[in-house]
N, C-alpha and C positions, 0 to 999 in steps of 0.2 A: 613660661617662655620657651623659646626654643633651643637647639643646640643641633649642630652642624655633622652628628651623628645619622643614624636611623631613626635615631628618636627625637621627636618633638615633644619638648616638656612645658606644659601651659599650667598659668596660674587662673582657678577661675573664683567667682567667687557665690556660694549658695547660700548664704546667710548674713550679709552685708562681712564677709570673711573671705580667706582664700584661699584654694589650693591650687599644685600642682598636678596637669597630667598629663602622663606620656602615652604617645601615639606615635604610628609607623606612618613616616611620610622621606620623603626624596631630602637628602644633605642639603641644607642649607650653605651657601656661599660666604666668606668670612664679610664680604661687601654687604652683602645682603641681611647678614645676622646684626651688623652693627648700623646700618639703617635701623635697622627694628628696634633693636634695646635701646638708641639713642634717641627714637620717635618716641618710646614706651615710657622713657625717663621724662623728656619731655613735659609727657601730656600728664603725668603722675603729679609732676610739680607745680602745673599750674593751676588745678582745681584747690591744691593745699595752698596756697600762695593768695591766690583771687578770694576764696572762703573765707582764709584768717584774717582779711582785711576789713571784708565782707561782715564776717563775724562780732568784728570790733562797732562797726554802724548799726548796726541788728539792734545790741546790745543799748548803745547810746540812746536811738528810739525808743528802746521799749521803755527804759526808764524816763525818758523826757516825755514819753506819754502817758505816765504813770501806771503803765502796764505791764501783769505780772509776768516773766522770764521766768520758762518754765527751763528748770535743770536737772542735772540727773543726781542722787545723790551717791551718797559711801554705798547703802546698801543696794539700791538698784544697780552701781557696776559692780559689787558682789556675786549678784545674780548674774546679769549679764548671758555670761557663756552658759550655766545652767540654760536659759531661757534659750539662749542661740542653738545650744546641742540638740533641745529636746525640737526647737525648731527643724535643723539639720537632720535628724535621724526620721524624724516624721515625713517630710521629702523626701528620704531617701526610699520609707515604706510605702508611697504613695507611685513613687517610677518601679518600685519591686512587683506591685499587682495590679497596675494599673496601665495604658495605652500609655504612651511615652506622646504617642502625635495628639491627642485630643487634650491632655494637659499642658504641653507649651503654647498649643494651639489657644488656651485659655490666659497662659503664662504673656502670650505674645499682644493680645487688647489689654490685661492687666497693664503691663506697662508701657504701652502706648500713649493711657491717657493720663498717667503719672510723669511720662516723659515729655509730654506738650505741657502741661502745668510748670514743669520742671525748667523746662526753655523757657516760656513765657514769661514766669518769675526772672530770668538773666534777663531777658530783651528786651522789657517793659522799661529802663529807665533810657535804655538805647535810644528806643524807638520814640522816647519823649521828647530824648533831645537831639534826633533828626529830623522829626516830622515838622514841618513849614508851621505858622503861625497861623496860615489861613486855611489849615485844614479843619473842617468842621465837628471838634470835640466838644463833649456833651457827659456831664460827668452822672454817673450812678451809685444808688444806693440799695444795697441789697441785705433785707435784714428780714430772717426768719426763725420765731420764740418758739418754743413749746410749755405747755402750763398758764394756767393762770392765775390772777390778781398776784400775790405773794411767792406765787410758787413758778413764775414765769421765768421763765430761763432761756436766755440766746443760745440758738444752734450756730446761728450764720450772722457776721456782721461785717457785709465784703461791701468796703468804697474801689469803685473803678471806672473808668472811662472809656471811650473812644477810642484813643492812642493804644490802653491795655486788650480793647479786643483786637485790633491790628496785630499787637505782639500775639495773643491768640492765635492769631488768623495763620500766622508767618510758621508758626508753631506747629502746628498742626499738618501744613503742607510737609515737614522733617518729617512727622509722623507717618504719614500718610505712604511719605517714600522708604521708611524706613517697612511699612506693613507690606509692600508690594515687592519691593525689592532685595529686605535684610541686605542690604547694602553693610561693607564693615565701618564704610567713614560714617553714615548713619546712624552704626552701633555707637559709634564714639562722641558723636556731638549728644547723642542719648544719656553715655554714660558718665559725660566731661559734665552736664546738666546735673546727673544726680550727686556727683560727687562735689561740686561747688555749691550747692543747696544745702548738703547735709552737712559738711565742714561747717558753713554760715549758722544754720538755726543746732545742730545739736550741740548744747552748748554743757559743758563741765565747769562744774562748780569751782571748783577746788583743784591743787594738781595733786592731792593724796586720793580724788577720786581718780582722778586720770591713770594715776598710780595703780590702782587697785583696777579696773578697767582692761590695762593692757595686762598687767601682770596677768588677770586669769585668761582673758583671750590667747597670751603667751601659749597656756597650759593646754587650752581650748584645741590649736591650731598645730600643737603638736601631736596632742596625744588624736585627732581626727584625721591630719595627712599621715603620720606613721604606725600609729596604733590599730587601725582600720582601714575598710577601702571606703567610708561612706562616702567619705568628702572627693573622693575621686570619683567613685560613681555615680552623685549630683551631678559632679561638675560636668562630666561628660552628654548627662543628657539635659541640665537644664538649658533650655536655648530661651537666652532674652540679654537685654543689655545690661550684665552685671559684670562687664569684662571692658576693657582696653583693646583691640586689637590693632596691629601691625604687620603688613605681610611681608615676611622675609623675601619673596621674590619680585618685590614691586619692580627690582629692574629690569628683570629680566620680561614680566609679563603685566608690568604697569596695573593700570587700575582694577584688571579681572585677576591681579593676586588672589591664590587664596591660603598661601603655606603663611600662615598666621603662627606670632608669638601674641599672646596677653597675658593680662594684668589685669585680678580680681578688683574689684570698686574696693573691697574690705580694704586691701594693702593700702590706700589712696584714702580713706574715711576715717579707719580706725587711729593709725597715727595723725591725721592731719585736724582731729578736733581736738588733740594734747598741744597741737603747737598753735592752732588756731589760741587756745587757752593761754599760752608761750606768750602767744601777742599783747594780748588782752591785758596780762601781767606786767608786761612792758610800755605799754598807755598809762597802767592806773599807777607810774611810777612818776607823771608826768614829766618825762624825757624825752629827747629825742633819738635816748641808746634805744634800738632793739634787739639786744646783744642777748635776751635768750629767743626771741623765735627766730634769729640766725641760726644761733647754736643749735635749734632743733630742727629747720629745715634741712643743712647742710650735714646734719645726722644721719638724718630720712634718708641723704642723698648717698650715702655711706654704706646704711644699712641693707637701700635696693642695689648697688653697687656690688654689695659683698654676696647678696640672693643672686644675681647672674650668675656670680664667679663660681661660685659652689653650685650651682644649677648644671654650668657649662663644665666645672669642672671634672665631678663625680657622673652626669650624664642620668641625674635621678632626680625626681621632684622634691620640689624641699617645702615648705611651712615658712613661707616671706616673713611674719610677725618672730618667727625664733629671728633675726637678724634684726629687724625693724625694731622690735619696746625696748632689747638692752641700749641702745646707739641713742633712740628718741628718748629714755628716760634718764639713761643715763650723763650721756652730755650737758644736757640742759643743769642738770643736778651736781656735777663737778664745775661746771662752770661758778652756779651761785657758791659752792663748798670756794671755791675762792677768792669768791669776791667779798665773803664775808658775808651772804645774804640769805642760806639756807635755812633761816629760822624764817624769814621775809617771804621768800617763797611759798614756804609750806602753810604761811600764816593765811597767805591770799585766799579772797574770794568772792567770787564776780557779785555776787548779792549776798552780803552778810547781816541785812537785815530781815531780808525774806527767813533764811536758817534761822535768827535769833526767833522769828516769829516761832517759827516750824519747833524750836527747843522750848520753848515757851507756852504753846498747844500742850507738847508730850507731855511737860511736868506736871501743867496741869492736869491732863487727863492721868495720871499717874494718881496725883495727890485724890482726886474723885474716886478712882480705883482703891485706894487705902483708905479713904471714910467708909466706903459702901464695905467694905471686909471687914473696919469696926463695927 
């Protein structure tokens, strides 16, 4: 984000994460700066909000179609930041000896056609229930195996129609203006897309994985915005839609603003599939309290809150998730400490028959492992 100094301090994000970075650009206006963080807040809150609802239907299908919900477990967000660093350092190798313009250039169809997929996916039920009865749909099925007789295995099993290639269609033209123009409201419907997507399907088992998840991201996103410059010098040359933008001078110079404040997708993703989970927890209580994905959206809302103030305050970029995991983890976790529920919470979890399978595989393959050593 920005600050009303000489310096402009941006969150961006290179590894579905975020950092801050500071750039020399003209004072921002105290008018003009609170438009922006107030847009930025905004738009932050709606993909976590629209997702975890979003999240809670995903979920409901997959199991009413008796379809396996894929999650993440303890040890995959163990790794996690391992996996994201060596991601992030790698990008960073790759703008170190390499054309900066022929990789975003590559950066920039990459996700064009992730971002029409990404729209499509929001606009397709819209688009179902606007379009007229006498429009002429015609439904598809598109299925393609590899292997044979026993050994056959589906790559692709997409049902879709008519109305879904219109959302397509609609999708695409975003795209389109987004590739000609990098338009910033462009970047934004891009990146409101990816972040209401991934809230929806990345789903957390558990909130002791959620737990373990932000906790190293914590560690991840401090020790890369202050321990290094990597994550600042991604941020500064990746160019594609993994950011939020806002232009502080939209009054002064309306739509060709271009003194931009943002916000990495990470700050927006990472906490928002722990409360999406919030939710989720508070369905399978069969209630109509949602008194922890409150307590953890209005955390969120705390934690980006207290990321301005110390942004604006010290005039130095800061690491949004040191602010965001203690507010989103911890809220939600004193609230149950007082309601009496913290054993309740920590018991949760969204497929606990898939796990027993999964613990039931291991012993087995455990117990095979200690015959074959006798």
């Amino acid at each position: 984000m920005s600050s009303d100094s000489e310096t402009d301090v941006s969150m961006e994000n290179a590894t579905l994460n975020e950092t801050a970075n500071a750039t020399s650009r003209i004072p921002s206006t105290p008018e003009g700066m609170a438009v922006a963080y107030s847009s930025l807040l905004i738009m932050a809150l709606l993909p976590i909000f629209v997702g975890s609802f979003r999240s809670v239907k995903f979920l409901k299908d997959r199991k009413k179609n008796g379809e396996a919900v894929e999650t993440m477990t303890s040890q995959d967000a163990a790794m996690f930041p391992l996996y994201a660093s060596g991601a992030l350092f790698g990008i960073y190798l790759v703008f170190k000896f390499f054309s900066k313009e022929y990789i975003n250039l590559l950066l920039t169809f990459y996700f064009f056609f992730l971002g029409v997929l990404a729209i499509a996916h929001i606009l397709s039920p819209v688009v179902h229930k606007l379009v007229p009865n006498f429009f002429p749909n015609m439904p598809y099925h598109i299925i393609f195996t590899q292997g044979e007789g026993d050994q056959r295995e589906e790559v692709i099993n997409q049902e879709f129609d008519r109305k879904d290639l219109l959302a397509l269609a609609i999708s695409t033209g975003f795209g389109i203006w987004y590739l000609v123009k990098k338009h910033w409201i462009a970047n934004n419907i891009f990146g409101l897309a990816f972040s209401v997507n991934a809230v929806e399907f990345l789903q957390l088992n558990s909130v002791i994985t959620g737990c373990i998840l932000l906790g190293g991201l914590f560690f991840y996103d401090i020790f890369w915005v202050f321990g290094t410059d990597v994550m600042v010098t991604v941020a500064k040359s990746f160019e594609a839609p993994i950011k939020l933008v806002f232009p502080q001078d939209l009054l002064e110079n309306g739509l060709a603003a271009n003194n931009f404040a943002m916000l990495g997708l990470g700050d927006i993703v990472i906490p928002g599939i722990f409360i999406a989970l919030l939710l989720r927890f508070d369905v399978s209580k069969k209630s109509d309290s949602r008194v922890y994905f409150y307590s953890g959206f209005f955390a969120y809302i705390t934690g980006l809150l207290t990321t301005i103030g110390v942004m604006h305050f010290f005039k130095h970029a800061q690491p949004a998730l040191l602010y965001l995991v203690p507010m989103c983890i911890g809220t939600p976790l004193f609230v149950a400490l007082v309601r009496g529920e913290i054993k309740e919470i920590f018991k949760y979890e969204d497929n606990p028959e898939e796990n027993k399978t999964e613990k039931e595989k291991e012993s087995i393959k455990e117990e095979n492992e200690d015959k074959k050593s006798i």
